[in-house]
Structures are given as C-alpha cells and as structure tokens.
C-alpha positions, -999 to +999 in steps of 0.1 A: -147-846+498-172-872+492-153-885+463-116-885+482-132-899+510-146-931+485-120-937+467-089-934+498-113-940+525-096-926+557-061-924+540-046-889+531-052-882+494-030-849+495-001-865+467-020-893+452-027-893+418-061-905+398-067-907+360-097-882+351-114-889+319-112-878+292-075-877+291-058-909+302-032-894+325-027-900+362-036-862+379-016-854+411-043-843+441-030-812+456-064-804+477-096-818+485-125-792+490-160-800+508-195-812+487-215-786+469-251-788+456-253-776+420-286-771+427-319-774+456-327-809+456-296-817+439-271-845+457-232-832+453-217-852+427-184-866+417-162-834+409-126-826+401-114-791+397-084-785+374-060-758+363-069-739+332-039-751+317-049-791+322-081-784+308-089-794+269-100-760+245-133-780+240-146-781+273-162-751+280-146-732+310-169-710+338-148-680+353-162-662+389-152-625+388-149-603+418-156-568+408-163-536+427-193-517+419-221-527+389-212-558+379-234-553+343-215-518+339-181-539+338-194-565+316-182-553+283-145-547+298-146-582+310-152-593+274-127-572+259-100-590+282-105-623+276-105-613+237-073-596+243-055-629+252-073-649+229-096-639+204-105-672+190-128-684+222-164-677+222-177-658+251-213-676+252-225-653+283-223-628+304-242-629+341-241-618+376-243-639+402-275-632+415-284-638+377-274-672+383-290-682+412-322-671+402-320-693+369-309-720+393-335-720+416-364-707+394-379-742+384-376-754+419-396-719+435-420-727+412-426-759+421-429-750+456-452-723+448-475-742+430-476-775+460-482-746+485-512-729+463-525-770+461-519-769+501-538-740+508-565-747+484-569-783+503-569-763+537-591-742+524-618-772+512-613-791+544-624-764+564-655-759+549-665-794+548-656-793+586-678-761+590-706-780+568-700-811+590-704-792+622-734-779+607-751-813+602-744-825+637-764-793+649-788-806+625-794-838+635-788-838+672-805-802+681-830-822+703-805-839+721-785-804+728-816-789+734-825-819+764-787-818+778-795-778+782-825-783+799-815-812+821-784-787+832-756-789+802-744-759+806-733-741+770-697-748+768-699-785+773-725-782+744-692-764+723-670-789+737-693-818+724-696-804+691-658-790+684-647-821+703-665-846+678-649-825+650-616-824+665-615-863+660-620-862+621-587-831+624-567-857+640-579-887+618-567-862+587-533-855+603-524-887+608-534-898+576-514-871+563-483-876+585-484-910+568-487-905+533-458-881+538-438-906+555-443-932+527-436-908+497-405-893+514-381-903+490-402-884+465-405-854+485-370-852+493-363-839+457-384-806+461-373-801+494-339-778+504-325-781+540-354-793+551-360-835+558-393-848+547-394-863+583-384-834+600-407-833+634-409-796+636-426-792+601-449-822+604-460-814+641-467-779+624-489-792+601-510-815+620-515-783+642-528-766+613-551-792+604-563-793+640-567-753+646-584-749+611-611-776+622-617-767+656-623-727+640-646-743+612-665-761+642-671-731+662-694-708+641-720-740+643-716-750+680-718-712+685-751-707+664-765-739+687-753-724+718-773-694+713-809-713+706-829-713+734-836-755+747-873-751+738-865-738+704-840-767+701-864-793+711-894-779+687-874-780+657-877-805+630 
C-alpha cells in the first residue's frame, strides 16, 4: 500500500502497470494489499507479489500451506508433491509456522531480555544506594531529629522529612531518565514492537518505579530513626 500509495499518490492503481526488476517488462497491478513487517523493529518495505508463473526458476519461491492436524506429520507428503511436478527444484526447508516466528523474533527477545536484566539490575543498584543514602542522612542529622522530637515533631513528619528528601533524588533520576530516552528515541525505536519510545503510559510507568523503589529504600532508615528514643538521638556521636 505504501508503495501504490508513492508511486500513484491518491490515483487508483487497480490497471496500471510498473516495470519490476529484474525483468524489464511493464507488470499489470491487479491488487494492492496493506504494509507488513518482515520482522519486530522492521519498517514494511517496497514489495510486489507475483504469480508463480511470472516468477524467474532462480529466485527462490516461499509457499504457506494450510493443513489439518500435525503439520511435521505431513511434512514428507508435502515434499513428495512438489517433486511430483517437478523434480529438478530443491526443497531447501521444511517448517511450521510457529517454527518461523520463533526464528523471526528470537534475536529481537533476546535483546529485550537482556536490556530488561540491565534494567533491573540498575533498579536493583539504585535502591540500595537510596537505602544507603537514607542511612547517612540518619547519620548525620540524628541530633536534629532527635531536637524536632523533643520540641514536638511528632514521628511521621520525622519519615516524611527523611523519605521526602529522598523522594527528590527519585524524581531528579526520572527525569533524567525520561530525557535520555527522549533523545535516543530513534535508537530505541529499533528494539521496540508496537510500542513508541515516547509513549506516555510506559514512561509515566517508569518514573513511578523509580519513585516507589526510592521511597521503599527510604523507609527502613527513617523507620530505624523513628524508633530511637530523642535522648538516645541527641547522645549519639
């Protein structure tokens, strides 16, 4: 379609004819059918179907059976036909369709596989440097927590102080994130199937990942230094 559509524009090209390499002869178009990826990541390309009969003996020709049952128990009858009408082709294989999927999509599920094992992995290693951040800022400000308790802070605005201030370097790291995957879209597109690299659903997704991971990481430390008594806080050094 995409092809009829460049080369006629908005004209019908039911009865037109075009030359198709590699034979220099004008084809008649007798259908137009829509874009098809060959594979994920793949953009549809130029394609013209044509009768067996058009077709040179070099080119090497793909036939889709229909077939009721096994398809590998049929295999070898499938063989034996084409021989019958011509035993001079060679038959290079045999495979279902599921068969060819897989092959087609293999290199790509890998791929995916491995950025999600890389995601999780830098999920993983942000939330313990948030949960070791969280840690210093008990650290280092246990007297102050331990004056705001005494002075009438009551225990969840001491979590609220310490989760909140971690919250901040979550949303500094999704927006950082948000743009380096707006700026290597076009590279990101080739990996991705049905799915936009700006698509708003999977990015706000993210960035609440990001966010709920830190704010868990934060709450084992601003739960440790709700639980310190004020005097403890203040006599530690």
């Amino acid at each position: 379609m995409g092809l009829a559509r460049r080369l006629f524009g908005t004209r019908d090209p039911i009865g037109r004819r075009i030359i198709v390499p590699p034979r220099q002869e004008p084809r008649t178009i007798v259908g137009v059918v829509p874009d098809i990826k060959t594979s994920p990541g793949n953009w549809p390309t130029d394609t013209v179907y044509l009768a067996h009969s058009n077709v040179s003996a070099r080119l090497t020709i793909n036939f889709v059976i229909a077939v009721a049952g096994d398809p590998a128990a049929v295999a070898s009858r499938i063989r034996d036909a084409i021989l019958s009408v011509r035993q001079d082709v060679a038959i290079l294989n045999i495979s279902t369709l599921e068969d060819a999927f897989e092959e087609t999509i293999g290199y790509p599920r890998f791929i995916a596989r491995l950025l999600n094992l890389f995601g999780v992995t830098g999920l993983l290693l942000a939330g313990i440097g948030v949960h070791g951040l969280g840690a210093f800022v008990v650290a280092q400000r246990r007297r102050e927590m331990g004056v705001r308790i005494a002075i009438g802070a009551s225990r969840r605005a001491i979590m609220a102080l310490i989760v909140g201030g971690n919250l901040w370097v979550g949303v500094l790291g999704a927006a950082l994130g948000v743009g380096v995957a707006l700026a290597t879209m076009k590279y990101l597109s080739s990996v991705l199937y049905e799915v936009s690299p700006t698509d708003p659903a999977t990015l706000g997704a993210t960035a609440l990942v990001v966010l709920t991971t830190t704010a868990l990481a934060s709450y084992v430390p601003a739960r440790r230094a709700c639980r310190v008594a004020p005097s403890e806080l203040m006599r530690l050094e």
